[in-house]
C-alpha positions as CSV (number, residue, x, y, z in Angstrom):
1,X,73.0,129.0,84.3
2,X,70.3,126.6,84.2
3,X,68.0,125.8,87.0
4,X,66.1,122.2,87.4
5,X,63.5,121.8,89.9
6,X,63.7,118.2,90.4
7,X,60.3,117.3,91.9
8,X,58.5,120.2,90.1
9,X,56.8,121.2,93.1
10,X,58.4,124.7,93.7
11,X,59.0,125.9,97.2
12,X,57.0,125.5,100.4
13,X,59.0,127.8,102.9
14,X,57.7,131.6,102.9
15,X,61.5,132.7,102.4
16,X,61.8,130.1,99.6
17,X,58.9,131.4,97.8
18,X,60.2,134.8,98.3
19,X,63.9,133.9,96.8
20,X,62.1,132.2,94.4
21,X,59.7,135.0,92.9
22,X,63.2,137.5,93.0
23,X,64.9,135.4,91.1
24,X,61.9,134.8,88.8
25,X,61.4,139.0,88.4
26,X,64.8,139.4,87.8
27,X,64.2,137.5,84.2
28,X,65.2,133.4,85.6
29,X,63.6,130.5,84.6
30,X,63.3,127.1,86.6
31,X,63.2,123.8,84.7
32,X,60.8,121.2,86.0
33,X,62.5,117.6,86.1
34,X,65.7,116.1,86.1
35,X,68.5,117.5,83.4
36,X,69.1,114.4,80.5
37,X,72.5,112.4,81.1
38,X,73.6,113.7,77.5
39,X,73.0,117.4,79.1
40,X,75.1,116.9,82.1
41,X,77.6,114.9,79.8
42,X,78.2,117.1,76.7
43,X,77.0,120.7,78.0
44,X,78.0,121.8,81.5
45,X,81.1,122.6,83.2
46,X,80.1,122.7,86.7
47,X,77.0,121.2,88.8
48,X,75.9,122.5,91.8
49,X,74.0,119.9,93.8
50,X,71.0,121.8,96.1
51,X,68.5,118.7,96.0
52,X,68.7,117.9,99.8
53,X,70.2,119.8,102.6
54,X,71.5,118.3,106.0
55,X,67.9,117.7,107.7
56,X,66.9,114.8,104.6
57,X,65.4,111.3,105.9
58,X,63.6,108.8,104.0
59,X,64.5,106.9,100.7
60,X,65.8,108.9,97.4
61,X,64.1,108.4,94.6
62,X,65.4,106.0,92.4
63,X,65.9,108.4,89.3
64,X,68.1,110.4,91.5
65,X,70.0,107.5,92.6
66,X,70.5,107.0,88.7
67,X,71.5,110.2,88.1
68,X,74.0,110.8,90.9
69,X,75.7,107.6,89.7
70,X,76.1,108.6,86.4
71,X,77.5,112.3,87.4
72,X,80.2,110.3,89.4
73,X,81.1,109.0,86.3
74,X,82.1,112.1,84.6
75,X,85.4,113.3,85.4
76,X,85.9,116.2,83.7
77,X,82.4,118.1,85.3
78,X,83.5,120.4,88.5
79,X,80.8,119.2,91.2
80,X,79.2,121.8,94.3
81,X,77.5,120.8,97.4
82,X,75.3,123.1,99.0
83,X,76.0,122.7,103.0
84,X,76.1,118.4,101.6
85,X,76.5,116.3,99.2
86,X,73.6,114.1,98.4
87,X,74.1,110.6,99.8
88,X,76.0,111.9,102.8
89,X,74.7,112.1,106.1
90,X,75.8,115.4,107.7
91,X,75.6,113.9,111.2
92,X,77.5,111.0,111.6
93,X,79.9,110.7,108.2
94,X,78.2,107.6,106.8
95,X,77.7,107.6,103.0
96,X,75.2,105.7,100.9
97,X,76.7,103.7,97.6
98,X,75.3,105.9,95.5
99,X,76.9,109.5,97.4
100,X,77.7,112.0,94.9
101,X,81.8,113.2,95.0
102,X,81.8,117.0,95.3
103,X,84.7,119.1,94.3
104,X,83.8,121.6,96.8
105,X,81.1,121.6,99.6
106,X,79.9,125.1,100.6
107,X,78.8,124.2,104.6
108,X,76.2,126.8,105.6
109,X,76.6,128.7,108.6
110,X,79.1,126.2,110.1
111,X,81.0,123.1,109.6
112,X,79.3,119.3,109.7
113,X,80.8,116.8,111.8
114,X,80.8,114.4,108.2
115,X,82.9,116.8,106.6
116,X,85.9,116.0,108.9
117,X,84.8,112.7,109.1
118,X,85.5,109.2,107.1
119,X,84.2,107.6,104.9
120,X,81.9,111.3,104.2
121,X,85.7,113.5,104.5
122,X,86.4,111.4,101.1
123,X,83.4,113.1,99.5
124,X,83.1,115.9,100.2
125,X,86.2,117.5,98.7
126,X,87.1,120.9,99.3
127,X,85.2,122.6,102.4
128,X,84.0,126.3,102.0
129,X,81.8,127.7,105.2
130,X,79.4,130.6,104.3
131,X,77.8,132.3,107.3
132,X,74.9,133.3,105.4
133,X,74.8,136.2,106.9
134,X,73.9,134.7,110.4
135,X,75.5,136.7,113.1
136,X,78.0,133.5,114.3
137,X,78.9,135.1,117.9
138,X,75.6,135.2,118.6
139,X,75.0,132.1,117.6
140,X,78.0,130.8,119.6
141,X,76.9,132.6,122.7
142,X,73.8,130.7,122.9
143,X,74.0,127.5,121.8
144,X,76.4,124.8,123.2
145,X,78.8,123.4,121.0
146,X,79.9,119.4,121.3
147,X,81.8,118.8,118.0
148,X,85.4,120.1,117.6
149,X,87.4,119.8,115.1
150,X,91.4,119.5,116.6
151,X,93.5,121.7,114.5
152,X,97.0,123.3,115.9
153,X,95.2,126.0,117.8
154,X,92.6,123.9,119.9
155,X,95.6,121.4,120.7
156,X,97.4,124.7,121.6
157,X,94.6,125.6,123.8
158,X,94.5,121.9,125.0
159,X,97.8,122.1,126.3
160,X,98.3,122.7,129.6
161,X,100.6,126.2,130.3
162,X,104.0,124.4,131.6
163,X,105.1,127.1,134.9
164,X,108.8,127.2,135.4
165,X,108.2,127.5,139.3
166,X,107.7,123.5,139.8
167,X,108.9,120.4,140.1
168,X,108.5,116.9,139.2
169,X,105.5,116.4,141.9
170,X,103.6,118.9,139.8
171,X,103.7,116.8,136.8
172,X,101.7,113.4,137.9
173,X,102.5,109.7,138.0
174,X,102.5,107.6,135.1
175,X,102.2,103.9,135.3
176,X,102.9,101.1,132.4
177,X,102.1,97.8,132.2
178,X,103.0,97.0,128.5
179,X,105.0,94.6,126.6
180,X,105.9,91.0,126.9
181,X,108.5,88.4,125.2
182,X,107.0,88.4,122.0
183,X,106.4,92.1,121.8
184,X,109.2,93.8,124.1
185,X,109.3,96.8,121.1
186,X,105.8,97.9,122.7
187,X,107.5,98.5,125.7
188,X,110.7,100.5,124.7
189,X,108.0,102.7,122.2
190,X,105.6,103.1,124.8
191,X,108.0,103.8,127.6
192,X,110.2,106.4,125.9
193,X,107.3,108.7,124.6
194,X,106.1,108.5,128.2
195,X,109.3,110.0,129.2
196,X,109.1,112.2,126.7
197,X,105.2,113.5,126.9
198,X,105.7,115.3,129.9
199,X,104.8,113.3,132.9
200,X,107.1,113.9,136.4
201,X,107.5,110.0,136.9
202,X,107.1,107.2,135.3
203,X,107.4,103.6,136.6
204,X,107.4,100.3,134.2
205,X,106.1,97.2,135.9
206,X,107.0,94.0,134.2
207,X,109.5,90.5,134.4
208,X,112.8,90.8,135.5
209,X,114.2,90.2,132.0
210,X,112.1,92.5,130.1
211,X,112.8,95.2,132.9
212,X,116.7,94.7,132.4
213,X,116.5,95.5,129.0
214,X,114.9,98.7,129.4
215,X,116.9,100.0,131.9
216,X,119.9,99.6,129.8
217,X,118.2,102.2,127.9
218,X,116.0,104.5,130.0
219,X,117.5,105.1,133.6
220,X,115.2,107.4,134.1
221,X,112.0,105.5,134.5
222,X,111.1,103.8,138.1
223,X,111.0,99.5,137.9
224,X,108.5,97.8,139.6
225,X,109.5,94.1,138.7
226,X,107.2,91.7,139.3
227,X,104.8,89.0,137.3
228,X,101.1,90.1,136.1
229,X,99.9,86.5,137.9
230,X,100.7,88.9,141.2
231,X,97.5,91.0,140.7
232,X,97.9,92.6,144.3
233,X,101.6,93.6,143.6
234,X,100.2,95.2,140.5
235,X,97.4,97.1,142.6
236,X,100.0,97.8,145.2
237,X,101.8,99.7,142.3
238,X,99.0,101.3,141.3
239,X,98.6,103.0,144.1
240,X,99.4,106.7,144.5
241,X,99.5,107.0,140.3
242,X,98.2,109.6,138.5
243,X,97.6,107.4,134.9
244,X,97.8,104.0,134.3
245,X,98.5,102.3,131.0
246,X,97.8,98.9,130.5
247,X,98.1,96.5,127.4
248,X,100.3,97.2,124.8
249,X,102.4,94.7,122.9
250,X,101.3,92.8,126.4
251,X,99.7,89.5,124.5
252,X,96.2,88.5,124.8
253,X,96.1,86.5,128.2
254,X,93.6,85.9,131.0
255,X,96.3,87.3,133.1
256,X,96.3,91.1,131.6
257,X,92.5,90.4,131.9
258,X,92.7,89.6,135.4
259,X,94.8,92.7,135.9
260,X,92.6,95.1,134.0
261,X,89.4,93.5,136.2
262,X,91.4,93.6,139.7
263,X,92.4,97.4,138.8
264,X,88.5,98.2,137.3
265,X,87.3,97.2,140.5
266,X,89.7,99.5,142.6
267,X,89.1,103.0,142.7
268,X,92.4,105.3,141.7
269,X,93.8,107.2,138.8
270,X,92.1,106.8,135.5
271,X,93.5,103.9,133.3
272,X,94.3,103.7,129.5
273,X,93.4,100.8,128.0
274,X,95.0,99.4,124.6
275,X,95.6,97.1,122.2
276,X,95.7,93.2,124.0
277,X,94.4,94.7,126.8
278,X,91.2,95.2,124.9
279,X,91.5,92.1,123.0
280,X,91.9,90.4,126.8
281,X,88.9,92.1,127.9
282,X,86.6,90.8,124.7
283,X,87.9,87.2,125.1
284,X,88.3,86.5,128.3
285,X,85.3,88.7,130.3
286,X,82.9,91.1,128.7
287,X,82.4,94.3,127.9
288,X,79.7,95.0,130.6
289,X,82.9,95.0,133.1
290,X,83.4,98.6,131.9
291,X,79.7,99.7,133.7
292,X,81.1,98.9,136.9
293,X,84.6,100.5,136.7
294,X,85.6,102.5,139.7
295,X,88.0,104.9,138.2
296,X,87.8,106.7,134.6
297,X,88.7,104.6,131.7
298,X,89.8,105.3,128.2
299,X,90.1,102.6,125.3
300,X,92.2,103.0,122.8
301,X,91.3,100.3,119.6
302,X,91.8,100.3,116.2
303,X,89.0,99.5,114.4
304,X,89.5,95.4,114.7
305,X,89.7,96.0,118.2
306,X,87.0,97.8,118.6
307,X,84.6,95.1,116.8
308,X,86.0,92.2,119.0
309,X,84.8,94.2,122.0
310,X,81.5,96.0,120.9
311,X,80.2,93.2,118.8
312,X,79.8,95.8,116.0
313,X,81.5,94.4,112.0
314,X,84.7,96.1,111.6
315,X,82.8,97.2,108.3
316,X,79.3,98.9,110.4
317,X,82.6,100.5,112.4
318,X,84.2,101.4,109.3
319,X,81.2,103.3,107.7
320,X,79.8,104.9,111.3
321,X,82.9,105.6,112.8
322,X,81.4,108.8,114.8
323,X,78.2,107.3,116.0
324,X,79.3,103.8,116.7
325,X,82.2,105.2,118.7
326,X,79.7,107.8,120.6
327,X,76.9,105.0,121.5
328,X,79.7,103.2,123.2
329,X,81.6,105.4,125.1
330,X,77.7,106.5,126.3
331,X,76.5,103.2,127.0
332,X,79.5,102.0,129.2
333,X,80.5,104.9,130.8
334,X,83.9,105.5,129.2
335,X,86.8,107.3,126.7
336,X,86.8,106.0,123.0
337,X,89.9,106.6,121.1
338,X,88.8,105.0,117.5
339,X,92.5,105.1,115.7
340,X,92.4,105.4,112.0
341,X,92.2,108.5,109.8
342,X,90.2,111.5,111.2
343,X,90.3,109.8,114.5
344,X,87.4,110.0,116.4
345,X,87.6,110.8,120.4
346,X,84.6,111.1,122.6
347,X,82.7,110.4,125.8
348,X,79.4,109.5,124.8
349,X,78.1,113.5,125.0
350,X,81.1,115.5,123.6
351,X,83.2,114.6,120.5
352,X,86.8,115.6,119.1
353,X,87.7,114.4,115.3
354,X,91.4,114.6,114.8
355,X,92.7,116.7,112.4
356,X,96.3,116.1,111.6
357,X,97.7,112.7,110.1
358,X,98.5,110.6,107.3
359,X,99.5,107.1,106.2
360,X,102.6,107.8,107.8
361,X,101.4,106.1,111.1
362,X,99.9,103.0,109.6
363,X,102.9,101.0,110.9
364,X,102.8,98.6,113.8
365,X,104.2,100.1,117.0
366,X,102.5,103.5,115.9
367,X,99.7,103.1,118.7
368,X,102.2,102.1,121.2
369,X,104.0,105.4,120.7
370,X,100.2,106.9,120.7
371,X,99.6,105.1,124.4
372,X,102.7,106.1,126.0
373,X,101.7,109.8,125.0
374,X,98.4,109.4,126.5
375,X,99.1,108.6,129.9
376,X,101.9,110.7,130.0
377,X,99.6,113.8,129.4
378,X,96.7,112.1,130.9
379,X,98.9,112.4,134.3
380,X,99.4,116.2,134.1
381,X,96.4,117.0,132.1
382,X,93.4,115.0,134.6
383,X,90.4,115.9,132.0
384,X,90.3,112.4,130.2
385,X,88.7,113.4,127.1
386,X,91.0,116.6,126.4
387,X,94.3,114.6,126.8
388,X,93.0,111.9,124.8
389,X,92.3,114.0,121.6
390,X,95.6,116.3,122.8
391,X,97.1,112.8,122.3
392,X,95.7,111.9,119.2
393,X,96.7,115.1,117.5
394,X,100.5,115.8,118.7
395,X,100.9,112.3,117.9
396,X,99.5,112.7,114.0
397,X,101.5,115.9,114.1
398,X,104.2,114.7,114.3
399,X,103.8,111.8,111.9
400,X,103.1,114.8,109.5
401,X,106.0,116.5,109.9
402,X,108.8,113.8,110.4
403,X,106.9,112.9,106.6
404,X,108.7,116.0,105.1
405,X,111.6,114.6,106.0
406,X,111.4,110.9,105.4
407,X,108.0,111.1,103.3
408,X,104.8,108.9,104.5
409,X,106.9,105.6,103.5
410,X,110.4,106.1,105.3
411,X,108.8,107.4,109.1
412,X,108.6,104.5,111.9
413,X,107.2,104.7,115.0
414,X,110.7,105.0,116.7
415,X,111.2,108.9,115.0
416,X,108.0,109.9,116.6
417,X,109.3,110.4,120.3
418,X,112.7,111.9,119.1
């Protein structure tokens, strides 16, 4: 084991002098500088990056810009992060261009938000946590926790207990206002996993024709026809819901926008807002309308979406996925579901990164299926934020598992509510 101290200026802490010295006594020896290219190239098997930790601001010196490129370079050399690799920033998963790839990252005490999230998840490899010998339930008992990570077992808490004693009254309202002519698929995804995600009712509001062809198919749910030019029929309906999903497969118009506005304005159950209805809100109003919203709202973009309504470059979104999504949902006051991989869901103060999913889902008519679970759950559920990530991860779960049968190529968004 060789040790390089790459600014030659020791330690400064007390407790890394102290480590220091010990490791000195016990016969070590510290290398002042950087190791040669040739050194890392030729003689070492693994390389255990300790430069930074998770606190580092400022620039990085360009020989260690240099010299992190180059180790990317070598393929063969088994790469450790101490708590992070350098280049990544622990807080908020963005990565410089020169990041350093780890094969494993040994996360002290606790894992960092990056380490779940993209683009940082893609280098940090393999996650170890070391507790360091920090006493973690004390830890826990006195310091508040906003960053979870949604595995089965916090969806399992997530999940409201389902009592036998009940009946459909005690399992909410859910109302849809999805699909159109040119995208009546939104509607039959949407509407079925609604049925299917646990809600007591649900009622479709749409055109006569499009109505007709869904109740050949789901007798279950309640029809409300009528045309989205009616905005006070559609408030009428609105009325006495639980959840309310508007804009999927629904077409970009200034009539969903007119609907969103009217129902923003009228205080009731929280509303789910996707796909067109987003892309109605960034091209026909403004984003400010959100600020005044009298009931709780939830958006649901993909990244594309996301930068038509925030202003922000689908590649800023890309690359700050956690922070960009957080300053939003603080600023205006509402639920951001950011789709993608990891997928990020917070309110401004408390955050939930998905955990489950794969390319399975990156098929149109996935976040259709993704909607209609949402305010199916958000009906039952009431906490916005909880069924939103709830949501996100039965949803990926299942797109996981249907890919052991039909692998990540063969699954469409139709399996997913079977």
């Amino acid at each position: 084991v060789e040790i390089y101290d790459v600014f030659s200026k020791g330690q400064k802490s007390d407790g890394g002098k102290f480590w220091l010295s010990e490791y000195l006594n016990l016969g070590g020896s510290v290398i002042n500088g950087l190791p040669s290219k040739n050194k890392l190239s030729d003689e070492t098997d693994v390389l255990v990056d300790a430069i930074f930790g998770t606190g580092f601001s400022g620039n990085v010196p360009a020989e260690i810009i240099e010299l992190s490129r180059h180790i990317n370079t070598l393929s063969k050399l088994c790469v450790i992060a101490v708590d992070i690799p350098l280049g990544v920033s622990a807080d908020d998963g963005a990565v410089e261009d020169f990041a350093l790839r780890a094969d494993l990252t040994v996360s002290l005490s606790f894992p960092k938000v990056a380490m779940f999230s993209y683009p940082a998840k893609g280098y940090v490899g393999e996650v170890a946590v070391d507790d360091i010998g920090l006493d973690i339930d004390i830890i826990c008992k006195n310091f508040e926790f906003k960053n979870h990570f949604v595995d089965f077992n916090l969806a399992k808490e997530l999940l409201p207990k389902r009592e036998d004693n009940t009946n459909k009254g005690s399992f909410g309202k859910a109302l849809l206002i999805v699909g159109s002519k040119e995208y009546m698929g939104a509607a039959f995804l949407a509407l079925e996993t609604a049925l299917r995600g646990g809600t007591g009712y649900v009622t479709y509001l749409g055109e006569d024709d499009l109505c007709n062809h869904l109740l050949l198919r789901f007798p279950e749910a309640i029809y409300k026809r009528t045309s989205l030019s009616n905005v006070e029929a559609v408030i009428s309906a609105s009325e006495k819901q639980s959840a309310i999903l508007v804009g999927s497969g629904s077409g970009c118009s200034i009539e969903v926008f007119e609907v969103i506005k009217a129902v923003l304005e009228t205080p009731g159950a929280p509303i789910v807002i996707d796909a067109d209805g987003i892309n109605s809100i960034a091209r026909f109003g403004s984003r400010e309308l959100l600020k005044q919203a009298q009931r709780e709202v939830i958006l649901t973009p993909h990244p594309l979406e996301f930068s038509r309504l925030s202003g922000v470059s689908v590649d800023e979104i890309g690359a700050k996925r956690y922070s960009v999504a957080k300053s939003f949902a603080k600023e205006y006051g509402c639920v951001i579901l950011l789709k993608g991989a990891a997928t990020v869901i917070t309110d401004g103060e408390e955050t939930y990164i998905n955990g489950a999913g794969s390319s399975a889902l990156a098929k149109a008519g996935s976040g259709d299926v993704l909607s209609g679970l949402l305010v199916s759950i958000l009906s039952y559920n009431k906490d916005a934020l909880k069924s939103a990530a709830l949501a996100a991860y039965i949803h990926a779960r299942v797109g996981d598992v249907l890919s052991n049968e039909y692998s990540s190529y063969g699954v469409t968004p139709s399996d997913i509510p079977k």
